[in-house]
C-alpha positions in Angstrom: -99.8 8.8 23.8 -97.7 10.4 21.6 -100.5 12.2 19.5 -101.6 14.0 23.0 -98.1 15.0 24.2 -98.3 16.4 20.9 -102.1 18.1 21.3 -100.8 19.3 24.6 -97.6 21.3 23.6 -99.3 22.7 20.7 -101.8 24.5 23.5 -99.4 25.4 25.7 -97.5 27.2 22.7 -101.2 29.0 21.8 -101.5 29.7 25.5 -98.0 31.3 25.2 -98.8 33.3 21.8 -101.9 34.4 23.5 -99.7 35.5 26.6 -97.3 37.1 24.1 -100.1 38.8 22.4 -101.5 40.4 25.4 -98.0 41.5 26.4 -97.4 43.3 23.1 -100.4 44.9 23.8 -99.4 46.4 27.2 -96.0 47.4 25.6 -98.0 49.4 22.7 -100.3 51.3 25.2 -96.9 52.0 27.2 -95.5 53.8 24.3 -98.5 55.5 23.6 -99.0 57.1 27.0 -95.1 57.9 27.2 -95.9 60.0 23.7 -99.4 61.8 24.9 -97.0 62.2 28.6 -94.3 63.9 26.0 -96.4 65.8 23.9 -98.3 67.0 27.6 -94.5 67.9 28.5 -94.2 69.8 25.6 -98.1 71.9 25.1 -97.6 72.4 29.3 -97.6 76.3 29.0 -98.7 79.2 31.5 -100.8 82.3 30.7 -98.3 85.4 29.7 -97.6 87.8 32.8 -98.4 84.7 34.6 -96.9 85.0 38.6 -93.4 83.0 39.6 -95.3 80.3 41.4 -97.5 79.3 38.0 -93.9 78.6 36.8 -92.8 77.0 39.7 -96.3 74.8 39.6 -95.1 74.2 36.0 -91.4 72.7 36.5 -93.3 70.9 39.2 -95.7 69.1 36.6 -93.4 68.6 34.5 -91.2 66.8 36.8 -94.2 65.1 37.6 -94.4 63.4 34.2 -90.8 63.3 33.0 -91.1 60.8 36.8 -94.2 59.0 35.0 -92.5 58.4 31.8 -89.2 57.2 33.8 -91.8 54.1 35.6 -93.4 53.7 32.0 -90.3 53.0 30.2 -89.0 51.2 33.1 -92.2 49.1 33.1 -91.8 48.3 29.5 -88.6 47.5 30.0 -89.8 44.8 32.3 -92.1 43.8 29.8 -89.7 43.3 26.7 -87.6 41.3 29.1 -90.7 39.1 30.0 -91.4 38.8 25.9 -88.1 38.1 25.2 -88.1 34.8 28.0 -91.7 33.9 26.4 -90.1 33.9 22.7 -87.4 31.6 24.0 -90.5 29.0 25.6 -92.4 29.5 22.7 -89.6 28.4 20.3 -88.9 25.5 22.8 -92.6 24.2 22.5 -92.6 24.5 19.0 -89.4 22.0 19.1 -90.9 19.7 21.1 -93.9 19.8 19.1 -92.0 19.3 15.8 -90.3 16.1 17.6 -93.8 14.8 18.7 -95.3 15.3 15.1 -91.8 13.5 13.6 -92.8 10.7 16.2 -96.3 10.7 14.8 -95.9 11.0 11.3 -92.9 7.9 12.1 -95.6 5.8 13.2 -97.9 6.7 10.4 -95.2 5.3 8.0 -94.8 2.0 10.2 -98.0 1.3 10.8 -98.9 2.1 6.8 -95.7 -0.8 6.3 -97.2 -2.9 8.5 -100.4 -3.1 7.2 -99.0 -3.7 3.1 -96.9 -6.2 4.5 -99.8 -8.1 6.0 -102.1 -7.2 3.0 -99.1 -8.4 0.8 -98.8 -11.6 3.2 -102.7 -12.3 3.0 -102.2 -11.8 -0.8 -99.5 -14.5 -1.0 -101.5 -16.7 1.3 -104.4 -16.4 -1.0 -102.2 -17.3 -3.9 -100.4 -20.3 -2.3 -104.0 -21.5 -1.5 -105.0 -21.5 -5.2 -101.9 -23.0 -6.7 -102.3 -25.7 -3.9 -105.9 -26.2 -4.8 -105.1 -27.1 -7.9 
């Protein structure tokens, strides 16, 4: 019984690690669209002599994405609070996965005592037996 509580938190922790990966992942492709956003920001230009309203359709587009990058780094935002909740199960299965292994590795050591003492017994017995024989 032991053994699978055991089996059973160590896959929910790699279904959590896997969760956790996948998050990372989002977070990662959230900075690197807030970077290509800023460096779009940045290269966003107009021809020279260009009229008022290019300019106009500029601050406009550029408004446009500073809004963008506000919901990306809000969403990530979201997201590092979501990691930070999964770290905190994650280390929580992993306890009560080191207590099941302690459990297990407990009743390894009993049931390795209780089988020397019933080898040592049937030893004895075996002994007695001779030493009565004769």
């Amino acid at each position: 019984m032991i053994n699978k509580l055991y089996n059973l938190k160590k896959n929910q922790t790699d279904q959590i690690l896997i969760q956790k990966s996948q998050i990372d992942s989002r977070i990662d492709q959230i900075d690197a669209e807030i970077l290509l956003t800023k460096n779009s920001i940045a290269s966003a230009t107009v021809q020279k002599n260009g009229a008022i309203a290019d300019f106009m359709i500029l601050t406009m587009h550029k408004d446009t994405m500073k809004l963008h990058i506000a919901k990306l780094e809000s969403e990530k935002a979201k997201l590092n609070e979501e990691l930070k909740k999964i770290v905190e199960e994650i280390i929580e299965l992993q306890k009560q996965s080191e207590q099941f292994k302690y459990i297990l590795e407990e009743q390894k050591i009993e049931a390795k005592a209780a089988q020397l003492k019933l080898e040592q017994e049937t030893t004895e017995e075996f002994i007695q037996s001779k030493y009565i024989r004769k």
